[in-house]
C-alpha angles and dihedrals in degrees: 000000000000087000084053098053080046099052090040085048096053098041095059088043091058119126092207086053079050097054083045102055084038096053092034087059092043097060094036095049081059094053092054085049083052103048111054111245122219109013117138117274085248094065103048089053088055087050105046135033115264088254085059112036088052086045096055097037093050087061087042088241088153092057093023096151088062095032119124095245097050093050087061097050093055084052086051088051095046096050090046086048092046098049093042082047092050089046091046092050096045090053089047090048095054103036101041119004087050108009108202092227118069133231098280092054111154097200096069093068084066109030101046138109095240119031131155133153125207133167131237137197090214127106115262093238084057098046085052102055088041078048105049087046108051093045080052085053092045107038111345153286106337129220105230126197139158135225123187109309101349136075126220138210129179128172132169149174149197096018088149086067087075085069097072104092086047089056093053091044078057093053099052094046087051088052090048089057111041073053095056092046100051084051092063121022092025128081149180131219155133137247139191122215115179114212112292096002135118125229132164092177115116115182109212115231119261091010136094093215129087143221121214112213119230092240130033136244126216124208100221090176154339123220127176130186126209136216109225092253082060101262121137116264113185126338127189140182119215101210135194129208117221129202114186090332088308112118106230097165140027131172142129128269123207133165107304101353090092120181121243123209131169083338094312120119115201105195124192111242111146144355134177142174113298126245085235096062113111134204136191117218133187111223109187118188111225095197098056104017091238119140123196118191100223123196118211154183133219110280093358116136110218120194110251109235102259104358138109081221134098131216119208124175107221098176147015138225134192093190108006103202094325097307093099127243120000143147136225104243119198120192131201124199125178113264091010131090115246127263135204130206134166115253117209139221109267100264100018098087146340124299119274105236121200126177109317093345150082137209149201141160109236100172143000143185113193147198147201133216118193127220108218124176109218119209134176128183119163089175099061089089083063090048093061101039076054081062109054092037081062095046089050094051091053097052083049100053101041103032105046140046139203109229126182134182136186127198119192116185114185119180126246134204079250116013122343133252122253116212112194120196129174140160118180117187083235145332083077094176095055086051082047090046089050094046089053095052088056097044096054099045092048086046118089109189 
């Protein structure tokens, strides 16, 4: 059983399990880039042939970073990053951290980076002070012991610089998984208020189905600026949270200034007349003389008096091109392809006329719907902790060096003989700088 763990161990610790996740998320990532994510299934179909659109939606290509598969591959990638971590770590810990040999170990005089050996014809307890010293001038304080007839000093500095790459290997797991847990408990969607009404519907994107949010928002108001050629200028919605009827937030959202809330953000991106505007418009019938004050909807098609004709009103505008309020008419009349025209407030222009007849608006109330994009990520807090942890690692690794050194001072009948030993994780001629310095000064010619 315990060969198995150990197997199982070593395979998702792998670094060639590693290339593969790494390329299998890379080409798929492209894909994801290639086929366009969270349209509306109409509009794939309209896209792709039948074959194609069931086969990729059978393998949730449309929505693929949520999609069943991927989210396994990022698993895979944060188990094979947590077991190479663990083993990293465990390596770092002993070797360096806590190294298993004491002070006094013998091997490093023969297995390290840096070693020399020198004699001297001073006395050993003044080699140790000029010893002590110097390594405190050099690293830091030593520990110093002694063993039969030797002496031992030992000093180091910037061993914490070793856990950088542990703390990278961190980052990237915390990414991972800010990234897993946005895939599944996260969302993103749209919703539509109408002026003064209430909604907690949220559509998600690229999907029929709907999610109901555990509070409502309330649509206060719409309001929408104009440049003077009768492009929007800026449009806001000033919005309302609701708890259990009782209002407990209220603030604007324009484009690019969202509103958070409880780890929600609610972004501006569209907005539009409501089906519930109503408009009162004057037909007048230039055959007979007879005029008919007619109310209508948005996109609603209204019998002409008669006529075997029908009026629809398919926009509004609150200035259309400097003459005031008007709407775009289209009328429909049987055998004869249909025909739009702007009609104009009473007194703001002259009357559009169409076929037999003429029109004017006489009167409107109108409404606005606003157009939010709805997010919610509750493992973006783990993403930027990934971040720091990464910053952290690189400041670790490039700014900062584990340096070691080992004196070992055994007497002699006259003097005594000095044994240096040294190993640094980079910057290896400072460390060589620093080992000259000590050898000249112990050394008496």
């Amino acid at each position: 059983m315990i060969n198995k763990l150990s197997i199982i161990y070593r395979a998702f610790g792998s670094a060639k399990l590693a290339i593969f996740l790494f390329f299998a998320l890379a080409v798929t990532s492209i894909m994801g880039t290639v086929v366009p994510q969270g349209l509306s299934p109409e509009k794939y179909q309209s896209l792709y042939s039948p074959g194609l659109y069931s086969l990729l939606d059978y393998f949730d290509i449309f929505d693929m970073f949520h999609s069943w598969w991927f989210t396994v591959l990022l698993g895979l990638l944060a188990v094979n990053l947590i077991v190479c971590t663990v083993t990293q770590f465990r390596r770092i810990y002993s070797v360096y951290l806590v190294p298993r040999g004491g002070v006094d170990d013998d091997t490093v005089f023969r297995s390290s980076q840096f070693k020399k050996s020198f004699r001297s014809d001073k006395g050993t307890s003044e080699i140790e002070e000029q010893s002590k010293k110097l390594l405190k001038s050099l690293i830091g304080r030593p520990v110093f012991v002694r063993r039969g007839g030797s002496s031992y000093l030992f000093a180091e500095k910037g061993k914490y610089s070793r856990l950088g790459v542990v703390f990278v290997h961190l980052s990237v797991l915390f990414i991972l998984g800010g990234s897993l847990i946005a895939a599944i408990w996260g969302f993103d969607g749209r919703m539509t208020i109408v002026e003064g009404e209430t909604s907690n519907r949220v559509f998600l994107s690229g999907e029929r189905r709907a999610v109901m949010l555990n509070f409502d928002i309330r649509c206060n108001d719409f309001t929408v600026d104009f440049y003077e050629r009768g492009v929007p200028k800026e449009y806001r919605s000033d919005l309302s949270i609701l708890e259990k009827g009782k209002e407990v937030l209220s603030a604007p959202v324009r484009v690019n200034h969202p509103l958070r809330y409880r780890g929600f953000k609610f972004y501006q991106t569209t907005y539009g007349v409501a089906q519930k505007s109503s408009f009162l418009v004057k037909v007048r019938n230039n055959r007979t003389g007879e005029e008919t004050p007619m109310k209508m909807g948005m996109m609603e098609k209204v019998p002409l008096p008669g006529a075997e004709a029908q009026l629809a009103i398919g926009e509004f505008s609150l200035d259309y091109q400097g003459h005031g309020p008007a709407v775009l008419g289209v009328l429909f009349e049987e055998g004869k392809p249909h025909r739009m025209f702007w009609i104009f407030h009473e007194g703001a222009g002259d009357a559009s006329a169409a076929g037999d007849f003429t029109f004017t608006l006489k009167d409107f109330k109108r409404y606005y719907y606003t157009g939010l994009r709805v997010t919610k990520n509750p493992g973006m807090p783990l993403v930027w902790d990934g971040f720091l942890l990464v910053m952290v690692g690189f400041i670790l690794h490039l700014f900062f060096a584990h340096e070691r050194i080992w004196v070992r001072i055994s007497g002699l009948k006259e003097g005594c003989e000095i044994s240096i030993a040294a190993g640094s994780s980079k910057r290896k001629e400072v460390l060589e700088k620093k080992l000259h310095e000590l050898s000249v000064l112990s050394h008496s010619s």
